[in-house]
Rosetta silent file (secondary structure, phi, psi, omega in degrees, C-alpha in Angstrom):
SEQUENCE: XXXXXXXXXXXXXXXXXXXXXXXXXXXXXXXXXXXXXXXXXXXXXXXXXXXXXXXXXXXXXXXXXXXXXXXXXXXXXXXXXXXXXXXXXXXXXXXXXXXXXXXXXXXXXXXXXXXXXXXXXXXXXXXXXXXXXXXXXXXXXXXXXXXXXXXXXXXXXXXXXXXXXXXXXXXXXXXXXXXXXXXXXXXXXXXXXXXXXXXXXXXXXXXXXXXXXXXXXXXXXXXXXXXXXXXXXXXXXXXXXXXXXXXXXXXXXXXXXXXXXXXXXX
SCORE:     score description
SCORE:     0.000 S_00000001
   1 L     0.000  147.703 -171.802  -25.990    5.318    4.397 S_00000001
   2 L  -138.973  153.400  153.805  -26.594    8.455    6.729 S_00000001
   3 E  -129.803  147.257 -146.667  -27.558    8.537    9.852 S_00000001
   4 E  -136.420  113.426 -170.218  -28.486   10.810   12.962 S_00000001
   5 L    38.896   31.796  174.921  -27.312    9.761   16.359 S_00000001
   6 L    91.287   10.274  118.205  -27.792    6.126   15.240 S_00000001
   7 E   -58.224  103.113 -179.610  -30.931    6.687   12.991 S_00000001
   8 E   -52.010  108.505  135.937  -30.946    5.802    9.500 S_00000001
   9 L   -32.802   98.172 -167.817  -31.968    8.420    7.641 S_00000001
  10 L   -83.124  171.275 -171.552  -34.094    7.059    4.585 S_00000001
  11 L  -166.881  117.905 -140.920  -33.640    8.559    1.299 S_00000001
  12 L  -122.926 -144.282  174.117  -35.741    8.424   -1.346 S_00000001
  13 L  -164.235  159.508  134.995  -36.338   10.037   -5.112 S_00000001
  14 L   -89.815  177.841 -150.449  -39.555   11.550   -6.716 S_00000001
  15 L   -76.473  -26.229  178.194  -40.016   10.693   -9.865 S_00000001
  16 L   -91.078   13.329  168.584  -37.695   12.794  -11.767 S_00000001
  17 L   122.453  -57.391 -141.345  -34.939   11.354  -10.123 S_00000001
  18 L   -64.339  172.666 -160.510  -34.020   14.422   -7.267 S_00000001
  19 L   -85.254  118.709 -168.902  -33.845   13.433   -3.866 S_00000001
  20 L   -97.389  108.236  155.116  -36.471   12.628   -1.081 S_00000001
  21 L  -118.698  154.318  175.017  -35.948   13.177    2.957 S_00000001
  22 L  -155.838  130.876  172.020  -38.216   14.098    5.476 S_00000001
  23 L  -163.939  173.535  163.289  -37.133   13.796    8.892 S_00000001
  24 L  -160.405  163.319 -160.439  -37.148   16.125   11.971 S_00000001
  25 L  -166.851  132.450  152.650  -34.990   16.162   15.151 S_00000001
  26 L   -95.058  147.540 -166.168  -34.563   18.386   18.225 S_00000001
  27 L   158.201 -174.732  171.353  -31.519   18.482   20.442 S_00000001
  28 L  -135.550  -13.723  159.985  -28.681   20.061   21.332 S_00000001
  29 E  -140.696  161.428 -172.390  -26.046   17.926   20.159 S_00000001
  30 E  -167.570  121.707  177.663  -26.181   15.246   17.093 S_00000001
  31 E   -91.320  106.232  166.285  -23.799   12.818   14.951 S_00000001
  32 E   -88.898  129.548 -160.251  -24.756   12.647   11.587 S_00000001
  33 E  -118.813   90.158 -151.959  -22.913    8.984   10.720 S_00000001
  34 L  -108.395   46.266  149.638  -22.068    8.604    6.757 S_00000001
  35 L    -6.351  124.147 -171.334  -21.121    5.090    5.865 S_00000001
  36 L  -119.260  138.537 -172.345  -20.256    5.951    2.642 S_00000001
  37 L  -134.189  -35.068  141.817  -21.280    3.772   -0.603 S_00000001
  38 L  -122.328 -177.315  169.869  -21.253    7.302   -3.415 S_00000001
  39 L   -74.714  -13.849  150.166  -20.926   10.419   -4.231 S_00000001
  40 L   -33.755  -43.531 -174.512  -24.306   10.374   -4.324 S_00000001
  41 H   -83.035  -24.553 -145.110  -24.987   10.856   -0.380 S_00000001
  42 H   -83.006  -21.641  169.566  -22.526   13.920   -0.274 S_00000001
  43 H   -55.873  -46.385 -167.342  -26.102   16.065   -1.566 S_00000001
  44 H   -64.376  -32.481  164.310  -27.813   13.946    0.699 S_00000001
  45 H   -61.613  -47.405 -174.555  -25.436   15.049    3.534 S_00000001
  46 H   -86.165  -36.619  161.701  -25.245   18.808    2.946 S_00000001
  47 H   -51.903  -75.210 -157.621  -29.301   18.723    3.031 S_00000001
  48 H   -49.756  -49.303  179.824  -29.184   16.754    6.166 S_00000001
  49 H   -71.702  -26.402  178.805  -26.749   18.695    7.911 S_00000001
  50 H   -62.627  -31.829 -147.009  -28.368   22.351    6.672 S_00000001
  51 H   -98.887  -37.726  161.865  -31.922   21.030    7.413 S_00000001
  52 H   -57.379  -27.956 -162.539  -30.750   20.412   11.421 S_00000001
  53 H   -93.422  -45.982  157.574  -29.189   23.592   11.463 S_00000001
  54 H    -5.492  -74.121  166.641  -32.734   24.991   10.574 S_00000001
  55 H   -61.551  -38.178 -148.287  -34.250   23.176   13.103 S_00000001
  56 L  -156.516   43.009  177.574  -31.948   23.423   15.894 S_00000001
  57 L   -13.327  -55.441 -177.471  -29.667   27.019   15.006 S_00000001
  58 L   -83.952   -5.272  177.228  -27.421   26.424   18.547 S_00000001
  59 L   -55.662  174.266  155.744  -26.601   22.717   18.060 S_00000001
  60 E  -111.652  141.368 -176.652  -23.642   21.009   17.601 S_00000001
  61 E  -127.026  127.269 -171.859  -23.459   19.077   14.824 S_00000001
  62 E  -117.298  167.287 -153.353  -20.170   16.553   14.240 S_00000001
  63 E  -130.446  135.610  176.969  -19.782   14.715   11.174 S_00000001
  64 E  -136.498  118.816 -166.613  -18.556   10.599   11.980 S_00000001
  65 E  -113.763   87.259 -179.971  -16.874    9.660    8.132 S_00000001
  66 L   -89.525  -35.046  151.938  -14.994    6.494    8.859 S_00000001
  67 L   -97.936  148.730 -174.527  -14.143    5.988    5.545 S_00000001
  68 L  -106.336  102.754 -156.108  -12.564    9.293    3.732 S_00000001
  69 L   -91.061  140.447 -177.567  -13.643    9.022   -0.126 S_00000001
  70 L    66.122   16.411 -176.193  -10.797   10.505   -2.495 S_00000001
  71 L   -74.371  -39.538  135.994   -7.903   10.272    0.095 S_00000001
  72 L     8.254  -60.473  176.387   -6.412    8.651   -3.178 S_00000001
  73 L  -103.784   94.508  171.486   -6.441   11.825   -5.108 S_00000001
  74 L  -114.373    2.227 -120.610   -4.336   13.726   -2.940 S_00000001
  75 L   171.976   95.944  161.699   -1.999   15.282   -5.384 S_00000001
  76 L  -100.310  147.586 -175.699   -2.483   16.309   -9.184 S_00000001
  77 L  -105.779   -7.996 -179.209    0.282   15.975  -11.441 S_00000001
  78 L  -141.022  160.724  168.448   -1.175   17.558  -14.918 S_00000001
  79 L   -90.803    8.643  164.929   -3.555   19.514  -15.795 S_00000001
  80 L   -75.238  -37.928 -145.950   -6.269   16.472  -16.920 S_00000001
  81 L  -100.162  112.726 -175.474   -5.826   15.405  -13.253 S_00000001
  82 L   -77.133  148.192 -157.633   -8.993   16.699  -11.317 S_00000001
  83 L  -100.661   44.625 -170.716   -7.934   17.710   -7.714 S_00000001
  84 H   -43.112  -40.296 -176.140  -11.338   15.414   -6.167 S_00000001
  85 H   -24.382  -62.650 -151.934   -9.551   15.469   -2.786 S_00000001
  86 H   -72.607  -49.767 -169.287   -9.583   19.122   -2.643 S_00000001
  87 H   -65.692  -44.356  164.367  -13.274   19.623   -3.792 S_00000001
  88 H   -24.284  -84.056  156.722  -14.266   17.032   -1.825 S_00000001
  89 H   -22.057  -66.922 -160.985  -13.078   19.039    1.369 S_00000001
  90 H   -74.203  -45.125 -137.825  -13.829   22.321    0.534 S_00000001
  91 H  -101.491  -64.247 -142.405  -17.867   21.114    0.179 S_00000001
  92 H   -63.556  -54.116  177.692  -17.474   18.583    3.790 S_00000001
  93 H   -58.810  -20.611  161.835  -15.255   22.133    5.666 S_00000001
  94 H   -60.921  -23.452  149.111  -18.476   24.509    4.438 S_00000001
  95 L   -59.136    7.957  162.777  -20.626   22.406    6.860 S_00000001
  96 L    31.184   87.133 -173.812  -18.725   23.848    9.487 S_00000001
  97 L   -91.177  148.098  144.416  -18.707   20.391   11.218 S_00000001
  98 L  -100.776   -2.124  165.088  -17.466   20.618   15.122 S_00000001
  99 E  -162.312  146.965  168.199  -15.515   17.696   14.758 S_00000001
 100 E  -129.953  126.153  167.151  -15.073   14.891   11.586 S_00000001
 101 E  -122.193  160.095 -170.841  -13.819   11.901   12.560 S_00000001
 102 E  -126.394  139.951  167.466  -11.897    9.228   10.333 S_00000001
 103 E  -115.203  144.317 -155.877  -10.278    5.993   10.754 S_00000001
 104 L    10.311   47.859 -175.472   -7.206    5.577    9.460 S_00000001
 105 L   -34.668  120.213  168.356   -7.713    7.946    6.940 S_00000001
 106 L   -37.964  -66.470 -180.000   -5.421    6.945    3.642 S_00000001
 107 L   -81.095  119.197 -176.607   -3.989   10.204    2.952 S_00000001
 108 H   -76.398  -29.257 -163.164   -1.818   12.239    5.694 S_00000001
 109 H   -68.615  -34.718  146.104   -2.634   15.289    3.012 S_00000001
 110 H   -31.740  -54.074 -163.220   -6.433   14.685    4.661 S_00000001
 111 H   -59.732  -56.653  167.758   -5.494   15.225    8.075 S_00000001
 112 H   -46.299  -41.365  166.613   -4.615   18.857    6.974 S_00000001
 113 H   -74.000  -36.739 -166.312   -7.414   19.650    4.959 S_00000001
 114 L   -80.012  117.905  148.175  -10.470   18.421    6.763 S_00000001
 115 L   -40.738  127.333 -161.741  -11.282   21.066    9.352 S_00000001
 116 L    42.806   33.811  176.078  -11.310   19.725   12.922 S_00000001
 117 E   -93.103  126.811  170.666  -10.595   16.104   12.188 S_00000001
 118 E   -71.508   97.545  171.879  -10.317   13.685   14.659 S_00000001
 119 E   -79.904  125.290 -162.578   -8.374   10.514   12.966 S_00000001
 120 E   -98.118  140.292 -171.908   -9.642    7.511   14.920 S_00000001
 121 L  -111.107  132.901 -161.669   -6.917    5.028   15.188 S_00000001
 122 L   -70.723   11.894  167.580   -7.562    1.029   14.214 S_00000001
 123 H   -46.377  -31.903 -152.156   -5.391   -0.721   17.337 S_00000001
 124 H   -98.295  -19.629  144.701   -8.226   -1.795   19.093 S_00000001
 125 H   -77.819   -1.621  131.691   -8.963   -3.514   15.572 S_00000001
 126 H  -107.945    5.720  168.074   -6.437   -5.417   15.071 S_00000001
 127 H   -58.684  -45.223 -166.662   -5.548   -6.204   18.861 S_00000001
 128 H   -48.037  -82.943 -164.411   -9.650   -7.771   18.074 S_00000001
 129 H   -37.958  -52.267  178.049   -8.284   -9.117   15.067 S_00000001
 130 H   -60.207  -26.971 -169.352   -4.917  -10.820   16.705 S_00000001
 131 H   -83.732  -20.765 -171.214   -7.239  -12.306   19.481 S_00000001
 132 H   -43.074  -64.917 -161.246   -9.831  -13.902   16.517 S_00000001
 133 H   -66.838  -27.965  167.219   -7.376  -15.848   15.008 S_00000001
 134 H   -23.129  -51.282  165.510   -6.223  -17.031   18.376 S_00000001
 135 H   -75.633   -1.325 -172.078   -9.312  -18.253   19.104 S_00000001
 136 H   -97.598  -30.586  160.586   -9.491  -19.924   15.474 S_00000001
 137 L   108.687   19.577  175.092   -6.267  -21.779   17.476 S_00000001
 138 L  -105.760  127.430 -176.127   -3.398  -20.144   15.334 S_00000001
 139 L   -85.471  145.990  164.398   -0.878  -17.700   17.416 S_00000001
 140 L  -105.065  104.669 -166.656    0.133  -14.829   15.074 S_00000001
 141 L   -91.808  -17.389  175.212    3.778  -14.433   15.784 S_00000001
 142 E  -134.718  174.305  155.908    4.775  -11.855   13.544 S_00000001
 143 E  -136.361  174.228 -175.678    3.509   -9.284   11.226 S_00000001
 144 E  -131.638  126.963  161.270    4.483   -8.068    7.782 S_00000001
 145 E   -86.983  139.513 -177.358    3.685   -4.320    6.609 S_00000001
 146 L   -69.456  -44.272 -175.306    3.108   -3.671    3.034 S_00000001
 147 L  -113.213 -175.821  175.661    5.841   -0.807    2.909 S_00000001
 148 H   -91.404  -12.405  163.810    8.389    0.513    5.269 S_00000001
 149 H   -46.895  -81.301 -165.961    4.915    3.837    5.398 S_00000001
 150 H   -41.163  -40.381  167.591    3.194    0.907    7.197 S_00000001
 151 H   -64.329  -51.293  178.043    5.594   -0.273    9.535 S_00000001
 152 H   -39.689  -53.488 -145.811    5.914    3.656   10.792 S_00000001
 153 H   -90.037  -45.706 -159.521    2.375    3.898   10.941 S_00000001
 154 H   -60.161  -42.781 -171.683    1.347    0.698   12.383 S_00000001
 155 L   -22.198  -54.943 -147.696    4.347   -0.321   14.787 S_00000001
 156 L   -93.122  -27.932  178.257    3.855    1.113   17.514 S_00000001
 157 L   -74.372  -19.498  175.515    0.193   -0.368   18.033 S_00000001
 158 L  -163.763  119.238 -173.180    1.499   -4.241   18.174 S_00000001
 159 L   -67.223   58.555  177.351    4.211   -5.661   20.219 S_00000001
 160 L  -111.785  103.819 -179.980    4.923   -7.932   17.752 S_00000001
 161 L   -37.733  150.375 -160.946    8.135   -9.073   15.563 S_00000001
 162 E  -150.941  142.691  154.305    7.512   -7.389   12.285 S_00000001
 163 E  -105.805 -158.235  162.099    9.041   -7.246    8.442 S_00000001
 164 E  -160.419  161.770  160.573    8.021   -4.985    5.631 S_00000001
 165 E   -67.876  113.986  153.557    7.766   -4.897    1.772 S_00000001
 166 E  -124.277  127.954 -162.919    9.913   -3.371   -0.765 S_00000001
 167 E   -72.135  150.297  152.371    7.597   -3.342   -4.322 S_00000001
 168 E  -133.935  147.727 -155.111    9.636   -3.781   -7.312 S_00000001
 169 E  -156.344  132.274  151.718    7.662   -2.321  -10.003 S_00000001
 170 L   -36.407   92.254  170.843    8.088   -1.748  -13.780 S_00000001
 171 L   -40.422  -40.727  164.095    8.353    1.996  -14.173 S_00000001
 172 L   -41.404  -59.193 -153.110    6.708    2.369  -17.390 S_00000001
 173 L  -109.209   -8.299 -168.164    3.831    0.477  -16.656 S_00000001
 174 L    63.887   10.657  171.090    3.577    0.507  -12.867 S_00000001
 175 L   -82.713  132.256 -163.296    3.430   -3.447  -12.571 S_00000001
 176 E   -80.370  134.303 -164.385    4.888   -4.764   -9.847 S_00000001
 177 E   -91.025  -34.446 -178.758    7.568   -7.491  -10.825 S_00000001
 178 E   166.992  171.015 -175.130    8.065   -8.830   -7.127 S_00000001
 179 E  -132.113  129.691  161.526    8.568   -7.770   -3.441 S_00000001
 180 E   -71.904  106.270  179.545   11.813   -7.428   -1.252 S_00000001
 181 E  -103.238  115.758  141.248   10.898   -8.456    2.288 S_00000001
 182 L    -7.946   62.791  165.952   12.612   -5.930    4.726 S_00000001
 183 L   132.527  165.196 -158.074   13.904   -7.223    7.618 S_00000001
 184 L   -42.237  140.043  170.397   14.866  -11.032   10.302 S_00000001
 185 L   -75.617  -29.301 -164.224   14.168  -13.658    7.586 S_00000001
 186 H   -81.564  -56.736 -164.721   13.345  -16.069   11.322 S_00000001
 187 H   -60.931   16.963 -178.337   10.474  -13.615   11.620 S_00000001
 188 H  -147.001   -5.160 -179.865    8.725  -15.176    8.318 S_00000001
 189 L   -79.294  131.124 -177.808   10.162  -18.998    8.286 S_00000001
 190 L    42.904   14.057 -173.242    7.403  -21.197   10.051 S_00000001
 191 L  -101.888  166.242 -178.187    5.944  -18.472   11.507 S_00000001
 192 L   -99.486  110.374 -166.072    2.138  -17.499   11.348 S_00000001
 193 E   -98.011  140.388 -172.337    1.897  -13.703    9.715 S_00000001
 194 E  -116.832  116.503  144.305   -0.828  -10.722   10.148 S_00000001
 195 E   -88.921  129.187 -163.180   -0.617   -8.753    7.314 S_00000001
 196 E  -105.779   97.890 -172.956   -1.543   -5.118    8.332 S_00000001
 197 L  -104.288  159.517  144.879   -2.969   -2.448    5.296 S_00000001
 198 L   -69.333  -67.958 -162.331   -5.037    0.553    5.517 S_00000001
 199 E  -131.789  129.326  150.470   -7.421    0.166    2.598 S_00000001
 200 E  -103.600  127.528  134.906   -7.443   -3.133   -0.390 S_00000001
 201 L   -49.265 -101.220  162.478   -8.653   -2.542   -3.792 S_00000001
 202 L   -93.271   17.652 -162.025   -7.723   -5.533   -5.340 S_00000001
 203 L    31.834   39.513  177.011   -4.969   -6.278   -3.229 S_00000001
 204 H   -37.077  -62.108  170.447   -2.248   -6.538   -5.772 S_00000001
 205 H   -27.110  -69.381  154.898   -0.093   -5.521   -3.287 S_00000001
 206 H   -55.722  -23.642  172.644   -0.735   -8.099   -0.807 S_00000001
 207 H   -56.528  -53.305 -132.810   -0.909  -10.822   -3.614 S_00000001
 208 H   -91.502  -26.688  171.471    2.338  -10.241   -4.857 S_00000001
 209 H   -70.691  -57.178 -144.014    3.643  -10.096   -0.823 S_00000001
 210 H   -60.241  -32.889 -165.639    1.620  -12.858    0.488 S_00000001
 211 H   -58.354  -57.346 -173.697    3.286  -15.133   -2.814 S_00000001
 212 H   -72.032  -32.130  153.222    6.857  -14.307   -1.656 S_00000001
 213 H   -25.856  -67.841 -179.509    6.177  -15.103    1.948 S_00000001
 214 L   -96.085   11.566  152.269    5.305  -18.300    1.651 S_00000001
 215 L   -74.357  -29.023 -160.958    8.039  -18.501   -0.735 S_00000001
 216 L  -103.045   35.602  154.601   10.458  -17.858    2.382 S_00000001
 217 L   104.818  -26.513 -154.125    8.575  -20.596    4.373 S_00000001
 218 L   -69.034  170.884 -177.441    6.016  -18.831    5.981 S_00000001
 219 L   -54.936 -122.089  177.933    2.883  -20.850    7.947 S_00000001
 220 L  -113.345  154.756 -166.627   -0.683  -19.156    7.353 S_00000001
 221 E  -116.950  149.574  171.767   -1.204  -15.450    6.670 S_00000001
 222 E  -126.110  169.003 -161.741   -4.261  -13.508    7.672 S_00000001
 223 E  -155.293  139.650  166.388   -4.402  -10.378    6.661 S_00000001
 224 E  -123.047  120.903  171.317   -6.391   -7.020    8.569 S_00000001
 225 L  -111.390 -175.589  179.626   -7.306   -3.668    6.379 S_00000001
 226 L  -110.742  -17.882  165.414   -9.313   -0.796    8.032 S_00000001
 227 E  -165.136  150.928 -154.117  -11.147   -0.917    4.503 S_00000001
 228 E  -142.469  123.780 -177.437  -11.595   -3.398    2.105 S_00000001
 229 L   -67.300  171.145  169.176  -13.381   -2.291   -1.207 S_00000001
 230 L   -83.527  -35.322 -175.795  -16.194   -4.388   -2.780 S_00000001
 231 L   -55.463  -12.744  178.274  -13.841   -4.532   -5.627 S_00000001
 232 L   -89.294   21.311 -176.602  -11.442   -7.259   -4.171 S_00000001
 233 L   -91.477  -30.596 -145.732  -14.650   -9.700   -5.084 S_00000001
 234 L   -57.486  127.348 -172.644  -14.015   -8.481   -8.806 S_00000001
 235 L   -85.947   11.040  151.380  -13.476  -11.625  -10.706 S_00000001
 236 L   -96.782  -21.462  170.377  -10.941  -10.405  -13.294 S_00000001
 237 L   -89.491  -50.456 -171.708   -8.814   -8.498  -10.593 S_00000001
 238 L   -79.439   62.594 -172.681   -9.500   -9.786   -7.881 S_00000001
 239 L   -66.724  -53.923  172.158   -6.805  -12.503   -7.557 S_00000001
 240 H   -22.447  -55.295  172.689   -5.968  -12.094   -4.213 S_00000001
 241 H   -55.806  -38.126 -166.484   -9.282  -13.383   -3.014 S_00000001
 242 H  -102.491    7.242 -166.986   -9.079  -16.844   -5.003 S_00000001
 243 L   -41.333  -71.555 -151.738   -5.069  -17.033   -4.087 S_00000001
 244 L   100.422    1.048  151.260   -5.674  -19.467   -1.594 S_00000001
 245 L   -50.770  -32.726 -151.902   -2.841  -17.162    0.062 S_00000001
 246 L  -121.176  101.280 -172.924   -4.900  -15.598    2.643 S_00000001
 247 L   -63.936  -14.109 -152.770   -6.628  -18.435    5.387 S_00000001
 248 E   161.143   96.627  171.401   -8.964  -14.712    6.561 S_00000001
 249 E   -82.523  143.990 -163.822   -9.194  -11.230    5.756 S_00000001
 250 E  -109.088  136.002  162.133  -10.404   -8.975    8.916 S_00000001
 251 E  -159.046 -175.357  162.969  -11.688   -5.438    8.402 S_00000001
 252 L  -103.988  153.968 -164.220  -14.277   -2.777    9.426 S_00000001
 253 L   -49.104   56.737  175.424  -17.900   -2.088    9.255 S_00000001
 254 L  -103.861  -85.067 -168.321  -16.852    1.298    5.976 S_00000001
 255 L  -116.759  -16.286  178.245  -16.939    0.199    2.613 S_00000001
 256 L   -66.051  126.036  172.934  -17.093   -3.492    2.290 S_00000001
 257 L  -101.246  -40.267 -151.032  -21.250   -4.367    1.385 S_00000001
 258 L   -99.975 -153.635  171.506  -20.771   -7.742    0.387 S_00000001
 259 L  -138.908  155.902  173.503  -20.363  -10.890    1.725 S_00000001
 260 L  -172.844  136.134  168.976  -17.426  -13.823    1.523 S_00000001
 261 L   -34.916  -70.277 -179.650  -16.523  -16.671    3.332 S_00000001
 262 L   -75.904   26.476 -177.622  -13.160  -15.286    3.857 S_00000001
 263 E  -127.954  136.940  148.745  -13.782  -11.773    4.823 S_00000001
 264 E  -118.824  120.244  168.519  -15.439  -10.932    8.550 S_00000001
 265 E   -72.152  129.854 -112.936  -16.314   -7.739    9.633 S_00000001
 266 L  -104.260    0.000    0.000  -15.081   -6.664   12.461 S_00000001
């Protein structure tokens, strides 16, 4: 979805498929707003921002991306591995943007690349998130980070006793065999746990933590991402969701479309 200072931009097709907008706008400054659902919109985007510049030559125009598509592909390791990241970039920095902002953008290899990006940082979603469940009438006394990356990034944002994850993983095959939790064992025995991620696919990751948690006693786990795919609905994958592990995943208004009982948007 795109949007212009908080107008939705509609977007349409003719008949041979290519892409219909009609819009017009005067100013002097303007936030084009890209909820992003494909790869589809990034055409839809580079019209929108070109077709403003048309109109309105001296504006400023900032770009607000809250989720960052291909932060994933940061890195190729062969030469079959397409470098999306990079193209990706190179198309969003030719809009000469005056500012892009991100929240908690996946990839530090991002921060570097995107011209003028602002990363917007998700404390004041989960401090939201620590007061929900409160009000749900559960204290969250500690939290658990998927990695010791997470505890770095996260730490510092909640005054909270905290463990972390170390994956054990098949090499071969990349499956993870079990997780090493990091850190006071009394900070996961009866206690109530906030697990904190940037982005869940299918949340293996969190599955395979949440299991060994409440092997080492702990109470109920909630869990906050900053983006939560559609994909952790997927009913061959998506194990996490049917655990019965998680009492309430927390996230933001990015990439999640769909709806479940256990997810609220924040």
């Amino acid at each position: 979805m795109i949007s212009i200072n908080d107008q939705t931009i509609e977007l349409g097709n003719y008949p041979d498929g290519t892409l219909l907008m009609k819009f017009a706008m005067t100013g002097n400054s303007f936030e084009i707003q890209w909820i992003y659902e494909s790869d589809a919109e990034l055409f839809a985007l580079i019209c929108t921002a070109n077709h403003l510049r048309r109109l309105n030559p001296n504006a400023e125009i900032s770009l607000l991306l809250p989720y960052l598509p291909h932060a994933r592909m940061d890195r190729v390791k062969q030469d079959t591995d397409v470098f999306t990241l990079k193209y990706f970039v190179d198309i969003i920095n030719s809009l000469n943007f005056s500012k892009v902002s991100v929240l908690d953008v996946h990839s530090s290899v991002s921060e570097y690349a995107v011209n003028r990006i602002k990363v917007l940082s998700p404390k004041s979603y989960i401090h939201e998130t620590i007061k929900k469940i409160k009000q749900s009438g559960i204290q969250a006394d500690s939290i658990f980070y998927v990695d010791e990356g997470g505890q770095k990034r996260y730490s510092d944002m909640v005054q909270l006793p905290s463990v972390y994850g170390h994956k054990k993983r098949d090499w071969e095959t990349g499956t993870i065999l079990g997780v090493e939790i990091i850190g006071d064992k009394a900070d996961v025995r009866d206690k109530n746990l906030l697990i904190i991620d940037d982005i869940i696919a299918y949340g293996g990751s969190i599955y395979y933590s949440a299991k060994r948690l409440k092997e080492m006693g702990c109470k109920n786990l909630y869990v906050y991402a900053s983006h939560i795919e559609n994909s952790i609905l997927d009913e061959e994958k998506g194990m996490l969701i049917r655990s019965g592990l998680i009492e309430k995943f927390f996230t933001t208004k990015t990439i999640f479309t769909k709806e479940h009982q256990l997810i609220e948007i924040l």
